[in-house]
N, CA, C and O of each residue as an XYZ file, in Angstrom:
288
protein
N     117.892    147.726    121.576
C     118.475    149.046    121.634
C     118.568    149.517    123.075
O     117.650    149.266    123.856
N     119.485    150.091    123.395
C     119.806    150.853    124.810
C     119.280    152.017    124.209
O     119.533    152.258    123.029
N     118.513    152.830    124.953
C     117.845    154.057    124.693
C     118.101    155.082    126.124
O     117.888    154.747    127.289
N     118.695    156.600    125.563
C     118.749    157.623    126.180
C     118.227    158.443    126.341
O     118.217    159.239    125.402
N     117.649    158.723    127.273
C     116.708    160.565    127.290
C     117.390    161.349    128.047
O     118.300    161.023    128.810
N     116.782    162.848    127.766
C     117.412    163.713    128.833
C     116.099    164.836    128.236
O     115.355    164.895    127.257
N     116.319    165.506    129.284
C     115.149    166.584    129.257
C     115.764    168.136    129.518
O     116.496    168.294    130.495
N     115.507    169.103    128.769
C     116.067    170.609    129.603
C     115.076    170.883    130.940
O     113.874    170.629    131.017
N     115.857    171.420    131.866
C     115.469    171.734    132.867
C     115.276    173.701    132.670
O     114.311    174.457    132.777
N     116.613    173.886    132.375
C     116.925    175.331    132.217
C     116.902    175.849    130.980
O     118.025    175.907    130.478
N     115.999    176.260    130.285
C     116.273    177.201    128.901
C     117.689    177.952    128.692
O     118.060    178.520    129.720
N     118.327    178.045    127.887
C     119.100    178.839    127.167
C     118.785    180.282    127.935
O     117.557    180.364    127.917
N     119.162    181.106    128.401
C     119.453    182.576    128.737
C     119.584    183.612    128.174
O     118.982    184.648    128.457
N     120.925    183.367    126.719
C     121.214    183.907    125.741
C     121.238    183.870    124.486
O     122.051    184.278    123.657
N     119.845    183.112    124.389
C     119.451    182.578    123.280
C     120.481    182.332    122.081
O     120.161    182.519    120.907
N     121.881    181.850    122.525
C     122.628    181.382    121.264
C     122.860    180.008    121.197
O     123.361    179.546    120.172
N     122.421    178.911    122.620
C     122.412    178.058    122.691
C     121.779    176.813    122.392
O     120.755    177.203    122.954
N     121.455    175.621    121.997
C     120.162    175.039    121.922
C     121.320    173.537    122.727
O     122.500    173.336    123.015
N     119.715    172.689    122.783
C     120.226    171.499    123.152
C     119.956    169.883    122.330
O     119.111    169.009    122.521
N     120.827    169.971    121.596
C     120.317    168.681    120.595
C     120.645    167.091    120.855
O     120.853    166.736    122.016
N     120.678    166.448    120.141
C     120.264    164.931    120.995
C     119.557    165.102    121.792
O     120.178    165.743    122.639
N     118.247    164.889    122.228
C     117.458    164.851    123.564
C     117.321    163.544    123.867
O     117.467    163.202    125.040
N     116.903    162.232    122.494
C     117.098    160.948    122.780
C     118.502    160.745    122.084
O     119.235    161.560    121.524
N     118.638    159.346    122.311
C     120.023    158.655    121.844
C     119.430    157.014    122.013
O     119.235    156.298    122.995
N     119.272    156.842    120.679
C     119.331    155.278    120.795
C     120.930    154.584    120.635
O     121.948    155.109    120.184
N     120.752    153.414    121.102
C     122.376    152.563    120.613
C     121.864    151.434    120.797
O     121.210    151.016    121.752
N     122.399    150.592    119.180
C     122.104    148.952    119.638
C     122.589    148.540    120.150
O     123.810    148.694    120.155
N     121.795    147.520    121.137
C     123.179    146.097    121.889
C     124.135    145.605    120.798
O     123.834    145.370    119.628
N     125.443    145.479    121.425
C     126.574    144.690    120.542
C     126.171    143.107    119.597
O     126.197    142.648    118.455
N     125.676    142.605    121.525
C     125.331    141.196    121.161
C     124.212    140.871    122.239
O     124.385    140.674    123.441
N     122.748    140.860    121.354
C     121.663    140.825    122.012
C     121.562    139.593    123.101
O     120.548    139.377    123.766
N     122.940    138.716    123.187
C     122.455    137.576    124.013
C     123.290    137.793    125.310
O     123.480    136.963    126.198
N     123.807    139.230    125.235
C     124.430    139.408    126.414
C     123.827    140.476    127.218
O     124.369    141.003    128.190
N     122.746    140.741    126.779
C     121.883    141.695    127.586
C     120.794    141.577    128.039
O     120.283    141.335    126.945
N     120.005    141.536    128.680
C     119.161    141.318    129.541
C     117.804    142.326    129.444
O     118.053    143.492    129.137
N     116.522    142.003    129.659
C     115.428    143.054    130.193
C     114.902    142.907    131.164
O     114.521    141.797    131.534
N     114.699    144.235    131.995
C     114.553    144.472    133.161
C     113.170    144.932    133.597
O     113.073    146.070    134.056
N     112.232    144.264    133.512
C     110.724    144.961    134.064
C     110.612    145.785    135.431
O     110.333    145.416    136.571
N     111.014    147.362    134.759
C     110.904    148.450    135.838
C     109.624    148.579    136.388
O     109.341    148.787    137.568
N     108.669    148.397    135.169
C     106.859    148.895    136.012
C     106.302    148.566    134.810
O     106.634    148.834    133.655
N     105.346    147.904    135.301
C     104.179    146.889    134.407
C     103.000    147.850    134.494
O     102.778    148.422    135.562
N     102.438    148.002    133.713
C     101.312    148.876    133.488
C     100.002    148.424    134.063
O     100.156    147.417    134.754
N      98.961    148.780    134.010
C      97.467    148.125    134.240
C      97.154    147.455    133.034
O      97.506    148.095    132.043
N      96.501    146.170    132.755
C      95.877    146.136    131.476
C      95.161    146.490    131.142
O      94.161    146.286    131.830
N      94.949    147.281    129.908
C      93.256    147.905    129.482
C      92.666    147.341    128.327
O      92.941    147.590    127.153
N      91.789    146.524    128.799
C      90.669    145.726    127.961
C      90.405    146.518    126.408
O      90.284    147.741    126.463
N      90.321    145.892    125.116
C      90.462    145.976    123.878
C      88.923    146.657    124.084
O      88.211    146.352    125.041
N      88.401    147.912    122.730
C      87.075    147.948    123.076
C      86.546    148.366    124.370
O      85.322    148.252    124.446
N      87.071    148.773    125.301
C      86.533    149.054    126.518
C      85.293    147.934    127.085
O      84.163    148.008    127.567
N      86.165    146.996    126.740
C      85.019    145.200    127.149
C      85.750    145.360    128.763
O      86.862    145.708    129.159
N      84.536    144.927    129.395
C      85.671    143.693    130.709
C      86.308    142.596    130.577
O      86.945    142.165    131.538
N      86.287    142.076    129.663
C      87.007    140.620    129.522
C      87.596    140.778    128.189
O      87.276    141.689    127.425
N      88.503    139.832    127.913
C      88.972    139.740    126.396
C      90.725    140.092    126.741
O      91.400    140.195    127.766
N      91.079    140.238    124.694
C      92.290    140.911    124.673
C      92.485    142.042    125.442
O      91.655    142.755    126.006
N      93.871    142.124    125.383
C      94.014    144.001    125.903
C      95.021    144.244    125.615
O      95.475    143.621    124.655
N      95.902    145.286    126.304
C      96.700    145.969    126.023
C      97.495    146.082    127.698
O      97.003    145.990    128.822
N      98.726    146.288    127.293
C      99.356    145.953    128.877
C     101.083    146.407    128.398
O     102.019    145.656    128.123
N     101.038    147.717    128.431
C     102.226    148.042    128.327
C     103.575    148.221    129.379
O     103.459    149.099    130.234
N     104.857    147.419    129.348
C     105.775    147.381    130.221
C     107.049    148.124    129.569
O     107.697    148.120    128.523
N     107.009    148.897    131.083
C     108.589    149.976    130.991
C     109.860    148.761    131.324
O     110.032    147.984    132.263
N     110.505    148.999    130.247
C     111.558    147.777    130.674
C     112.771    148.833    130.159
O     112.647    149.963    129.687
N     114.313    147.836    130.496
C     115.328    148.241    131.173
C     115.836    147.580    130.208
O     115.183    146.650    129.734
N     117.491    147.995    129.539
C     118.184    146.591    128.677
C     119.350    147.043    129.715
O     119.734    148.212    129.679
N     119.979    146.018    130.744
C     120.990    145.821    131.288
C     122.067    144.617    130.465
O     121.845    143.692    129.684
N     123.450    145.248    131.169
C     124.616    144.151    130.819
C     124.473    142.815    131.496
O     124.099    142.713    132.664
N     124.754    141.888    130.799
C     124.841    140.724    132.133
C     126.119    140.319    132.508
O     126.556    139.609    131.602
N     126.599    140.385    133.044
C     128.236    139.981    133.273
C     128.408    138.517    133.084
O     129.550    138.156    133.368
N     127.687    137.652    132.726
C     127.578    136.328    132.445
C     127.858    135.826    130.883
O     127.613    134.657    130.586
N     128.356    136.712    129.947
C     128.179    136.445    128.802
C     129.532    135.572    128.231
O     130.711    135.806    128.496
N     128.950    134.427    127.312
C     130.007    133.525    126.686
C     130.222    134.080    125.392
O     129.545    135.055    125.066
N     131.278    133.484    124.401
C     131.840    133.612    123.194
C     131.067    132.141    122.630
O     131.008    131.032    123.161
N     130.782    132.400    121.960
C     130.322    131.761    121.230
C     131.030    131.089    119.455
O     130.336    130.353    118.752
């Protein structure tokens, strides 16, 4: 999914306004023509608050076009 946000900055004034959609998802057409982009990799944080082991390691990623895409 390509995913959209937007945030209000400015409240409504005259309170007749609102602002809807705040997200917007959209699927890729064709998932083999798009790409992910690792914007920022998180810290990992150990499962259990152990030092060692599983964990958890969440990444902000990106779905870009690739201009490389075949027909298949």
């Amino acid at each position: 999914f390509k995913l959209r946000k937007r945030r209000i900055i400015n409240e409504p004034t005259d309170g007749t306004g609102n602002c809807p959609h705040l997200v917007e998802a959209i699927p890729c057409e064709d998932p083999s023509c798009f790409e992910w982009l690792v914007v920022e990799l998180e810290e990992c944080i150990p499962d259990n608050e152990k030092q060692c082991g599983p964990g958890t390691q969440i990444p902000q990623v990106q779905c870009i076009n690739s201009d490389e895409c075949s027909s298949i």
